[in-house]
C-alpha positions in Angstrom: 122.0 121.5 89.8 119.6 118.7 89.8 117.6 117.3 86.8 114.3 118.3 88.3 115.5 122.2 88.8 117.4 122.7 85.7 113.6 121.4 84.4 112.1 124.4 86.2 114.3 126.9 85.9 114.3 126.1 81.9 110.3 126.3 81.7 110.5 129.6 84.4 112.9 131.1 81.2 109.6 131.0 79.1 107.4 133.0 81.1 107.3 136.4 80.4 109.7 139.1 81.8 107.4 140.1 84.8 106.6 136.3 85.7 110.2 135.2 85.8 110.6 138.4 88.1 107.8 137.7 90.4 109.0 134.1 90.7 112.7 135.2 91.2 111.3 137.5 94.0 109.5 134.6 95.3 112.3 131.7 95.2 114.7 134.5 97.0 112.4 135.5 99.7 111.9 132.0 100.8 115.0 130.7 100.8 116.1 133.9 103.2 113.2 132.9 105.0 114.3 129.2 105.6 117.5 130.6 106.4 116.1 133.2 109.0 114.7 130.0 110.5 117.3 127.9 110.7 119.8 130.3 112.5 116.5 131.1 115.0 116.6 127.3 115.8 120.3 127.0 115.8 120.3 129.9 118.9 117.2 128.4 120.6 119.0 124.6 121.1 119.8 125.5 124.5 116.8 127.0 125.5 114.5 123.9 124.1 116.8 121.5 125.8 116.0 123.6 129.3 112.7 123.1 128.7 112.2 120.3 127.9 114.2 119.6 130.8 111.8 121.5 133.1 108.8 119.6 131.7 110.1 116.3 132.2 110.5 117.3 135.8 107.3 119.0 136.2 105.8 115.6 134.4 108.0 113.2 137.1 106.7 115.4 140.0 103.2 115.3 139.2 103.1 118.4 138.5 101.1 118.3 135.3 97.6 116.8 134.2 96.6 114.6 131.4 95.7 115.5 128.2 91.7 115.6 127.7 91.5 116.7 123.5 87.4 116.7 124.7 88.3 120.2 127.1 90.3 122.1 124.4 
């Protein structure tokens, strides 16, 4: 465990009962989150790379128009 948690973790133990709850909930939650998120981008490699693949070509093939940020 880092310095830096071990620090927050030891402060977190002097909130009261309902607090360190709430922030136990919290730290969980995200941290299934992040993981939700990284196996999401772990299955979609193959897709991005196709396309990107497709825009590139679309892009080479004049297909596409420049960028105006004054029309969005």
């Amino acid at each position: 465990m880092t310095d830096a948690l071990a620090k927050a973790f030891s402060q977190a133990a002097k909130l009261p009962e309902a607090e360190q709850q709430w922030l136990a909930n919290f730290i969980l939650e995200e941290m299934a989150s992040e993981q939700h998120w990284d196996t999401l981008l772990a299955e979609s490699g193959d897709l991005l790379d196709t396309m990107i693949a497709e825009a590139i070509t679309e892009d080479d093939t004049g297909e596409t128009l420049p960028l105006d940020p004054d029309t969005l």
